[in-house]
C-alpha positions in Angstrom: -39.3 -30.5 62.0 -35.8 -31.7 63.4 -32.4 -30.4 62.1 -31.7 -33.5 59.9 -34.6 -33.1 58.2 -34.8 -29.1 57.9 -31.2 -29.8 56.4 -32.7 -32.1 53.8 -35.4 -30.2 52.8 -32.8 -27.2 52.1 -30.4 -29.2 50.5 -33.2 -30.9 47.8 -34.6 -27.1 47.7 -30.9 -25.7 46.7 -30.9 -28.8 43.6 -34.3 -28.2 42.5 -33.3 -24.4 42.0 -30.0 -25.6 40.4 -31.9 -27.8 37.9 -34.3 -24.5 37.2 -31.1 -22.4 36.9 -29.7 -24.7 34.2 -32.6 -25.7 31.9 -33.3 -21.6 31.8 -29.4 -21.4 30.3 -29.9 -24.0 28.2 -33.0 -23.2 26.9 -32.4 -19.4 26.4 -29.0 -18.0 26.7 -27.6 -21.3 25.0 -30.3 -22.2 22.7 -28.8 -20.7 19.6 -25.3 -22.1 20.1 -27.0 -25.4 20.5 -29.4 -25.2 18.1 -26.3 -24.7 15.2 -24.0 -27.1 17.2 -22.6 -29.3 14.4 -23.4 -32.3 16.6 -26.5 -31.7 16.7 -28.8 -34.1 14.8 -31.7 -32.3 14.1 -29.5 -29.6 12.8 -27.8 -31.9 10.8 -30.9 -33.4 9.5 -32.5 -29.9 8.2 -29.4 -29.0 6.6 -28.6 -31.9 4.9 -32.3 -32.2 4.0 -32.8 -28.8 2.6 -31.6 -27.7 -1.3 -28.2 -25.5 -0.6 -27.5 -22.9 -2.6 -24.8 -23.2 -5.0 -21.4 -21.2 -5.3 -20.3 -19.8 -8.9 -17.7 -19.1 -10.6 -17.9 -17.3 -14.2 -21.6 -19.2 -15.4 -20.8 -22.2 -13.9 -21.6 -24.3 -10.7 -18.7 -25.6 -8.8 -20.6 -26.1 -5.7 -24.0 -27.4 -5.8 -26.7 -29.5 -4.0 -28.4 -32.6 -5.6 -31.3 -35.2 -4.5 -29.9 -38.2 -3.2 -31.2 -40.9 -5.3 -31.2 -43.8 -3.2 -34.1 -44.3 -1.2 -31.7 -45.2 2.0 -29.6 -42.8 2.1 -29.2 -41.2 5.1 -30.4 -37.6 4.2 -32.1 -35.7 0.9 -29.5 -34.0 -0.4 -25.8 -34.7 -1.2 -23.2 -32.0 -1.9 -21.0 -32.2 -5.2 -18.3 -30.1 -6.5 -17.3 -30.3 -9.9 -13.0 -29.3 -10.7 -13.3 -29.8 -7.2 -9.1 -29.9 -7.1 -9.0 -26.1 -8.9 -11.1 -24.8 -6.3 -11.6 -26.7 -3.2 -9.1 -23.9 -1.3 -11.8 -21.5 -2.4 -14.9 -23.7 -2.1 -13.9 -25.6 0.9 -16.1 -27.7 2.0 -19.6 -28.6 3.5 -19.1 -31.8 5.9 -21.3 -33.7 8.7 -18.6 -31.7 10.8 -18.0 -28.3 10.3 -18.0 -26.1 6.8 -14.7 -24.5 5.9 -14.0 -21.8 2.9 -16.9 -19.5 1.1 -19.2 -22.8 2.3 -18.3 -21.4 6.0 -17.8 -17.7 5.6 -21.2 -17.6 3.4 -23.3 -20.6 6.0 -26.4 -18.6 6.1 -26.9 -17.7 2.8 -26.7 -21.1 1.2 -28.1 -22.9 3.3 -31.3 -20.1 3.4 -31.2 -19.2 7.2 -30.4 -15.7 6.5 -33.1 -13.1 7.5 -32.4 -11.8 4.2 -33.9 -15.0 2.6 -37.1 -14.9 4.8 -39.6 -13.2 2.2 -38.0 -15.6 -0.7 -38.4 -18.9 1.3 -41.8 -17.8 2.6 -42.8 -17.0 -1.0 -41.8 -20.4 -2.0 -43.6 -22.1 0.8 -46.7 -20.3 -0.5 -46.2 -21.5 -4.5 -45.7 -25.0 -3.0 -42.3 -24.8 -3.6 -39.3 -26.2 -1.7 -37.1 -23.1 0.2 -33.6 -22.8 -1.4 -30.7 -21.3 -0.3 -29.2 -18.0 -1.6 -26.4 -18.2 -4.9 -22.9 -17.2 -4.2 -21.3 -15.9 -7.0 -17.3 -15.5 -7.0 -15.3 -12.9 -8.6 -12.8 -15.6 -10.1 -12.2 -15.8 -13.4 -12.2 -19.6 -14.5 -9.3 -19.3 -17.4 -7.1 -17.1 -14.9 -8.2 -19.9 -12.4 -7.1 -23.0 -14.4 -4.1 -21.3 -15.9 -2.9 -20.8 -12.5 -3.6 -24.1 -11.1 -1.8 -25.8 -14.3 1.1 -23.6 -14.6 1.4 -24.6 -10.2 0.9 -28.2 -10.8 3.6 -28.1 -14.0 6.1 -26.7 -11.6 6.3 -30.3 -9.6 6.5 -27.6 -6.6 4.1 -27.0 -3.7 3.0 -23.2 -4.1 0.8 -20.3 -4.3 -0.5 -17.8 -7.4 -3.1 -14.5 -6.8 -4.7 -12.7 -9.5 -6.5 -9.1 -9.0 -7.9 -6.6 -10.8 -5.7 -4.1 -9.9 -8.7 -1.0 -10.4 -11.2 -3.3 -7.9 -9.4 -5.9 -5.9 -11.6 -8.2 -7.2 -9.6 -11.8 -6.7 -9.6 -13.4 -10.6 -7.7 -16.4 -9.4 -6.5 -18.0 -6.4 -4.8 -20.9 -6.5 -2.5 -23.2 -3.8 -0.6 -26.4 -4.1 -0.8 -29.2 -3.2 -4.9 -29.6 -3.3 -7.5 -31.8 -2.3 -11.2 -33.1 -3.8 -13.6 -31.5 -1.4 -16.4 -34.6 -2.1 -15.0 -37.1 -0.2 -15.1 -34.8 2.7 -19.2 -34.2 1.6 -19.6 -38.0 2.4 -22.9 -38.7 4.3 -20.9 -41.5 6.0 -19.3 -40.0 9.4 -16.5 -42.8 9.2 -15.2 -41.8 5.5 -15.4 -38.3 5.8 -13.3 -38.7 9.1 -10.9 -41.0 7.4 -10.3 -38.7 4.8 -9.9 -35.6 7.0 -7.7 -37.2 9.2 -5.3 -38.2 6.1 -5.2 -34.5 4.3 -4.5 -33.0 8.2 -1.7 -36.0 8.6 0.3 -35.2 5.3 3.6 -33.3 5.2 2.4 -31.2 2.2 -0.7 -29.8 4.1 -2.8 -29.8 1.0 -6.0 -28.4 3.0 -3.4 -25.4 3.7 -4.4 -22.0 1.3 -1.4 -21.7 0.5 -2.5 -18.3 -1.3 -4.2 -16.7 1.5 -2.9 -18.5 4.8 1.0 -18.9 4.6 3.3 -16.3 4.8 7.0 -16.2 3.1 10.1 -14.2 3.2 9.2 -12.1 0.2 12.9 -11.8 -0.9 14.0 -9.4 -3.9 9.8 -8.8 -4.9 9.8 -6.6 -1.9 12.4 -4.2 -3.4 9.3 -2.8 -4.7 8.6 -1.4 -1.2 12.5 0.2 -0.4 12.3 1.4 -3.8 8.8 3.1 -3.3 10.2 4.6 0.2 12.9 6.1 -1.7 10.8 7.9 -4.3 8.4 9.0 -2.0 11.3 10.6 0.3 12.1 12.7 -2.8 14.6 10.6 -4.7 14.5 9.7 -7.9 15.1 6.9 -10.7 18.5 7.9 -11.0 19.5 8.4 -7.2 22.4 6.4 -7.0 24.0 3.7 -3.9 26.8 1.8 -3.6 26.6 -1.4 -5.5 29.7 -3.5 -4.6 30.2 -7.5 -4.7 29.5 -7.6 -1.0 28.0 -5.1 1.6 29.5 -4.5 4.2 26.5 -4.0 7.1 26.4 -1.7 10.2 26.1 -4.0 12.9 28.2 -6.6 11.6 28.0 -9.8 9.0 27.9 -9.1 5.0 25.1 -9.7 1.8 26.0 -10.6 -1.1 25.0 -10.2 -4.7 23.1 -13.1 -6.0 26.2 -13.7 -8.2 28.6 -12.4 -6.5 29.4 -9.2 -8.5 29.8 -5.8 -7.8 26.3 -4.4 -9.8 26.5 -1.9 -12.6 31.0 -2.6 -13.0 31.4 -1.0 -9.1 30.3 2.3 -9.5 27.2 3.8 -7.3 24.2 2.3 -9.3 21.1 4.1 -10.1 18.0 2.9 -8.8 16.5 2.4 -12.0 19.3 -0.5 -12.4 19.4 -1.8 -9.0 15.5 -2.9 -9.6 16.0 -4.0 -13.3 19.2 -6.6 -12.1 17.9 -6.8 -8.8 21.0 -5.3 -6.8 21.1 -6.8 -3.3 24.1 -4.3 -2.2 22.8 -1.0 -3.4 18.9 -2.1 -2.0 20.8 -3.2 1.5 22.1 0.9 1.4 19.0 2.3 0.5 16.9 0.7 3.1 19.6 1.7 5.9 20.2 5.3 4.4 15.9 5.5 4.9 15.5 4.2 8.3 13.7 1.8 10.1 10.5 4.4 10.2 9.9 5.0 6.7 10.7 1.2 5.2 8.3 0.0 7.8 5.8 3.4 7.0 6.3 2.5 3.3 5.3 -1.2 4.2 2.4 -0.8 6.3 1.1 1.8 3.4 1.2 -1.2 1.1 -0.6 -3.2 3.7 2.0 -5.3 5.9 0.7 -5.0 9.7 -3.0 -4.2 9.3 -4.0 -7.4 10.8 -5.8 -9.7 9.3 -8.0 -8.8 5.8 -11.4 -10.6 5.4 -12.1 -11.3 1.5 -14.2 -13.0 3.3 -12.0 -15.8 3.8 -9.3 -14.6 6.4 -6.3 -13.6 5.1 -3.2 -14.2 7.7 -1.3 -10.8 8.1 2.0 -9.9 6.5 4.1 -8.3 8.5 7.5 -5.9 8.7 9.6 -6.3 11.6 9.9 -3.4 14.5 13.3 -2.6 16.5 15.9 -3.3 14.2 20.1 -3.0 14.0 21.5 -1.8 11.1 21.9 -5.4 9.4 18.6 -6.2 10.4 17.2 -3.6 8.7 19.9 -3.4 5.4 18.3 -7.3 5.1 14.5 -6.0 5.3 15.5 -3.8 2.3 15.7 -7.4 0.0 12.6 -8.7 2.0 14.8 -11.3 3.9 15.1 -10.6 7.8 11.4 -11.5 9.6 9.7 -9.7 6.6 6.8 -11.7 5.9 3.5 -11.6 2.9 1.1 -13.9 1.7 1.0 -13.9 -1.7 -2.4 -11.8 -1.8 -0.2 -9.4 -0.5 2.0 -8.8 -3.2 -0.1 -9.2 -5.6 -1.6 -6.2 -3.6 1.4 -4.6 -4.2 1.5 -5.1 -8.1 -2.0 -3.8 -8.2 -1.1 -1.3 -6.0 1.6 0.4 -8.3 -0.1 -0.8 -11.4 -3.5 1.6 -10.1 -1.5 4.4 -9.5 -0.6 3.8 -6.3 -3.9 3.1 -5.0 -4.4 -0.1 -3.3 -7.9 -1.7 -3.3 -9.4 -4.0 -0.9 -9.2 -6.9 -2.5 -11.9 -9.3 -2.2 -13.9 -12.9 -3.8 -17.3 -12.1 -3.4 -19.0 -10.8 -6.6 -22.8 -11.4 -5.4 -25.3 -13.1 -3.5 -28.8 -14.1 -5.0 -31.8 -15.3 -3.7 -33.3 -18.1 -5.8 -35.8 -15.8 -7.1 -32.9 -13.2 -8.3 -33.3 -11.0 -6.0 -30.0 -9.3 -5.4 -28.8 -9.6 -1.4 -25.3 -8.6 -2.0 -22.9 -7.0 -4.5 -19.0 -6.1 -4.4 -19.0 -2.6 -3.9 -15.0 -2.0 -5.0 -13.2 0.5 -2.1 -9.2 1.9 -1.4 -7.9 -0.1 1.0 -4.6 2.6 1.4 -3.3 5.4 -0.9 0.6 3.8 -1.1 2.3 5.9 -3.4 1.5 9.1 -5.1 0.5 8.5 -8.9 3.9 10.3 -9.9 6.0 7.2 -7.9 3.6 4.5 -9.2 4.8 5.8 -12.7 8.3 5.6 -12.0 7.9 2.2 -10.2 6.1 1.0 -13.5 8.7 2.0 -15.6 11.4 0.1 -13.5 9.1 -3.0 -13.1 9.1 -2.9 -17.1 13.1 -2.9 -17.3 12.8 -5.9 -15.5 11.0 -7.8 -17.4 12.4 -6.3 -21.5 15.4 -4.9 -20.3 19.1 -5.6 -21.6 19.8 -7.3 -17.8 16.3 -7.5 -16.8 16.1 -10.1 -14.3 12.2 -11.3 -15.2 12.5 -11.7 -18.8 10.8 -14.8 -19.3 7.6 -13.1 -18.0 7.4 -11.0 -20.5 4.4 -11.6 -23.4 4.7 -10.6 -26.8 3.5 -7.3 -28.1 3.1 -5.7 -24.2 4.4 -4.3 -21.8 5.0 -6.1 -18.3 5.8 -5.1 -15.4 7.4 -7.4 -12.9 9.7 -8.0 -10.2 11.6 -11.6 -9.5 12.0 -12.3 -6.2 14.5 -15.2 -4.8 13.8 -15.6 -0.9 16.6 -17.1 1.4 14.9 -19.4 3.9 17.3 -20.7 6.0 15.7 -24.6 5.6 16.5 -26.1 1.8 16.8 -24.4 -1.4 15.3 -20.8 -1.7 12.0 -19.7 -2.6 11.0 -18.1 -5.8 8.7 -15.4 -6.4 7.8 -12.7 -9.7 5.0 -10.2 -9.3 4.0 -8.5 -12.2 0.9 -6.5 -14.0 0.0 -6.0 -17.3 -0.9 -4.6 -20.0 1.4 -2.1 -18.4 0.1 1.0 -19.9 -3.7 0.0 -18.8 -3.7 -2.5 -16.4 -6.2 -5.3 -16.4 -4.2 -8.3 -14.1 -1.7 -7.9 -11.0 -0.6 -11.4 -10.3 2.1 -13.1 -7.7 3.4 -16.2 -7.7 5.8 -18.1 -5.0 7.2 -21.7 -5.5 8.1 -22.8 -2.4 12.0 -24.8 -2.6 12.0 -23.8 -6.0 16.0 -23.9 -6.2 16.4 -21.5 -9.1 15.4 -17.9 -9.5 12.1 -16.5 -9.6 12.5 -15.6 -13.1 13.4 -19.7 -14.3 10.2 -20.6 -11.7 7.6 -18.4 -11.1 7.8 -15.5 -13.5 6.5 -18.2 -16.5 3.4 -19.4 -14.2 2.9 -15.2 -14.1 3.1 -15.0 -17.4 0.7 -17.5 -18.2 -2.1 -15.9 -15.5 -1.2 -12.6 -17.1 -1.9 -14.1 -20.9 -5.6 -15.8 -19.9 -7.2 -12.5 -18.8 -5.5 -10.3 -21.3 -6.5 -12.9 -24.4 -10.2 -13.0 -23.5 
């Protein structure tokens, strides 16, 4: 055999093995990213094909699966969600694409792929029945749930509300605004779901953006909760006093204000007690300085700011404090302005932190997970995300927190209800673009606590107590009157 040919052979040899080399790696190490590629047809087709399992919320379906009725259509089954506006940042949705929210996090169980499923959907094959995916059951409650979304939408305001059972972290209502209708996105036609998408993704108010879970703000005066917990838990008390004049004067330069430019409590040092209840700025600005950069942030993380991102199971961005600050810096972190950042979920982790005695749970959305037949695959199984506070500081926060709220100059009095005690916190957030944001976090009843709730309006313009603390209140009133 001559060199040209020899060189041939080895070249076509070298190819062939290249070929062999790649169908193995498809076929095996790339199989199952292949197989569930969303571009993938035949995936497509035995999805769309199969009965999904629904997603509930109190007794009711809000996500479901039902038989196509026309004859042509392109596959079996076609996706609906009912109050699809209320929920679709919960929901998400279940597109020719990609699946976002519980429909995402929670895949394999409704659409019936998880091993857990295998004896059910073998069982049905048996009885001649058609496989169904599993049932997702949520933990929201649907009065907390449309309370918040109304009170939101009557604000005229884009913005977020989270309610928790402060003893479980269960989530009883998450809500964000602007929204979207999920079943437009469901569409078996590739060119109208893809139209759709592509307007919700283009719009300045990012409706598809949870608002609730996903987007962090400056928390503002709410997070006075936090410099006040550090104080009590470095052996102060109610009563510990710090300067409260018209405007501080800050260790490395610049000044903060009061929010009305007064000296709080007539210029003398003001009790803790009355710094929360008004909301000082100037006294809060000394105590956070006077405590340092390591126990505000301690206090902070305790509470949950910079433990990465929480799973409920939809991802939860993290809330954060800021590290390697001056002395202004840090006199600002003690109102929550500076680069102090939390979700809403956050502080309503903080409410339901004080309001369980300084135990914060893990909060989370999942209640269960059935298999057609009933059979139980998951359950919420309620842990301590952090011990915060010791009960003793939880009390004295709760009894500041209810100043606020029935007090002679409480700041939150407008989310107060009627023969109970609340406890809240109003929170008015300096954001450097546009009119402030307004937040009020609260619990209630006070003495047993059965809701923590946070609300933010984003450009609200007022106070938290005009904005937020009334959309509170009414979250607060839906549990509590069931």
């Amino acid at each position: 055999m001559n060199v040209p040919i020899r060189r041939l052979t080895f070249f076509c040899m070298v190819l062939f093995g290249a070929l062999l080399l790649n169908a193995n790696y498809l076929q095996a190490l790339k199989a199952e990213e292949l197989r569930e590629h969303p571009r993938n047809g035949r995936q497509t087709a035995r999805q769309f094909d199969a009965a999904r399992g629904p997603i509930i919320v109190g007794n009711e379906q809000v996500a479901y699966s039902e038989p196509t009725e026309d004859e042509e259509a392109a596959y079996a089954y076609q996706r609906k969600y009912d109050n699809s506006e209320e929920y679709a940042h919960l929901t998400g949705f279940y597109s020719l694409y990609n699946a976002t929210g519980i429909e995402g996090e929670q895949n394999s169980m409704l659409d019936g792929s998880d091993s857990r499923l295998a004896v059910s959907n073998f069982m049905d094959t048996l009885t001649g029945e058609e496989p169904q995916g599993a049932a997702v059951e949520l933990t929201i409650d649907p009065e907390a749930q449309s309370a918040a979304f109304e009170a939101l939408q009557s604000t005229g305001k884009n913005g977020a509300a989270v309610a928790l059972d402060p003893g479980t972290g269960a989530i009883l209502a998450s809500s964000s605004v602007p929204t979207y209708d999920a079943n437009p996105l469901a569409d078996h036609d590739p060119s109208k779901v893809e139209e759709k998408y592509t307007e919700l993704e283009e719009s300045e108010d990012k409706p598809l953006l949870n608002r609730a879970l996903n987007q962090s703000y400056p928390p503002g005066s709410t997070f006075k909760v936090v410099t006040a917990a550090a104080a009590l838990e470095d052996g102060e008390s109610p009563d510990s006093t710090q300067p409260a004049p018209e405007v501080y004067e800050m260790p490395a330069g610049g000044t903060m204000p009061n929010y009305d430019g007064s000296a709080c409590n007539g210029g003398d040092p003001d009790p803790l007690r009355h710094s929360i209840e008004i909301s000082c700025n100037t006294s809060m600005g000394h105590w956070a300085v006077d405590l340092g950069e390591e126990k505000m942030a301690a206090q902070a993380e305790a509470f949950g700011f910079g433990s990465g991102e929480l799973e409920v199971p939809l991802s939860v961005s993290e809330s954060t404090y800021p590290e390697g600050l001056d002395g202004s810096q840090l006199a600002q972190t003690g109102i929550g302005q500076f680069d102090v950042n939390a979700t809403p979920l956050q502080m309503a982790m903080i409410a339901g932190g004080v309001a369980n005695g300084g135990d914060v749970m893990r909060p989370y959305l999942v209640e269960k997970v059935e298999s057609s037949d009933l059979t139980q695959l998951e359950s919420a199984n309620p842990e301590v995300l952090s011990e915060a506070v010791s009960s003793s500081t939880a009390d004295d926060l709760t009894e500041m927190m209810i100043q606020v709220t029935e007090g002679d100059e409480g700041s939150g009095t407008t989310g107060a209800i009627p023969g109970m005690e609340v406890a809240g916190k109003t929170g008015t957030a300096e954001t450097g673009d546009g009119p402030t944001h307004n937040w009020f976090i609260s619990f209630a009843p006070a003495d047993d606590p059965q809701i923590a709730v946070a609300v933010v309006i984003e450009h609200g313009g007022a106070t938290g107590g005009e904005v937020a603390a009334p959309v509170a209140k009414s979250i607060m009133e839906a549990v509590i009157d069931q």
